[in-house]
N, C-alpha and C positions, 0 to 999 in steps of 0.2 A: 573524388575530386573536391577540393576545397571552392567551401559556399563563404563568398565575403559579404560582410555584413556589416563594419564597418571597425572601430576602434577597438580596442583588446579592454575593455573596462565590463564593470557586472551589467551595466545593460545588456553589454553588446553579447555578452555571454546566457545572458538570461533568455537572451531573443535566439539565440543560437540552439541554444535546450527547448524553446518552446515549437521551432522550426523542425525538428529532429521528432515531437514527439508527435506534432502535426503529420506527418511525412510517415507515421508508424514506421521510424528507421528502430531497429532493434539489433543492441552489439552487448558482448558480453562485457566489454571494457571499453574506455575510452581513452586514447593516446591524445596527453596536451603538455604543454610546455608548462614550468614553474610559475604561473602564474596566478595570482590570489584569487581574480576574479572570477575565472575558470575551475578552481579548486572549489570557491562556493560555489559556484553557480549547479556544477555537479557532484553537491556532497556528498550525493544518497546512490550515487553510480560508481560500478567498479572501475577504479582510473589506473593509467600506466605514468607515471611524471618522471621526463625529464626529454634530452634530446636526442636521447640511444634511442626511443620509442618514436621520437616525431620526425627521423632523419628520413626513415624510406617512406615514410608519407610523402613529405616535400618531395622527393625525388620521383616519386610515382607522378604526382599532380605537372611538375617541370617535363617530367617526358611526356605527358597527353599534351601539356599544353603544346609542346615542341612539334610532334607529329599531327595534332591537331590546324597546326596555323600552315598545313599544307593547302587545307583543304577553301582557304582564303587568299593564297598565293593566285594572277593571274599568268599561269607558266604550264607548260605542259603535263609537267608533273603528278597531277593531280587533276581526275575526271572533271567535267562540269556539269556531268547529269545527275542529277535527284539523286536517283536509285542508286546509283554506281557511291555515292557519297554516304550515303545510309549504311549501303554493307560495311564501306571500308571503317566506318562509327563503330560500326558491331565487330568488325575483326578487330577492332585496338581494342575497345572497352573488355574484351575476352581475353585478349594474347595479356593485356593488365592483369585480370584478376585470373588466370590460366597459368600461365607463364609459357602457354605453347599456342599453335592454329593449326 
């Protein structure tokens, strides 16, 4: 899921890389858009650039967010108990990076 952090410039990119190593997140490469900031910010990391790399990210992040914003609808649709809201977290966040439940 996309962490915002704010402007697309070398801070915001620098703060992004410090966030990342914080978080011990470890990826063999990193998908970013053509942008300079981003290109230094992770010179020293294997990168993927361009929008053929960053399309099914956005798309990944628009569909959580999309099934996510059920679970703040006040409609039947979607449980109002704790627990019943926790699973249904854990079956998207799996059927995401799965592609099955």
């Amino acid at each position: 899921m996309a962490y915002a952090l704010g402007k697309r410039d070398l801070k915001t990119a620098k703060k992004l890389r410090a966030r990342l190593k914080q978080l011990k997140v470890h990826y063999g490469s990193i998908s970013m858009d053509n942008w300079r900031s981003f290109k230094t910010a992770f010179k020293a990391d294997p990168k993927q650039i361009g929008k053929e790399h960053t399309a099914g990210i956005e798309s990944n992040n628009y569909r959580l967010k999309h099934r996510l914003r059920r679970a703040v609808r006040k409609t039947y649709c979607f449980s109002k108990k704790f627990d019943d809201r926790f699973r249904t977290f854990n079956m998207v966040f799996f059927y995401i990076n799965y592609g099955f439940i």
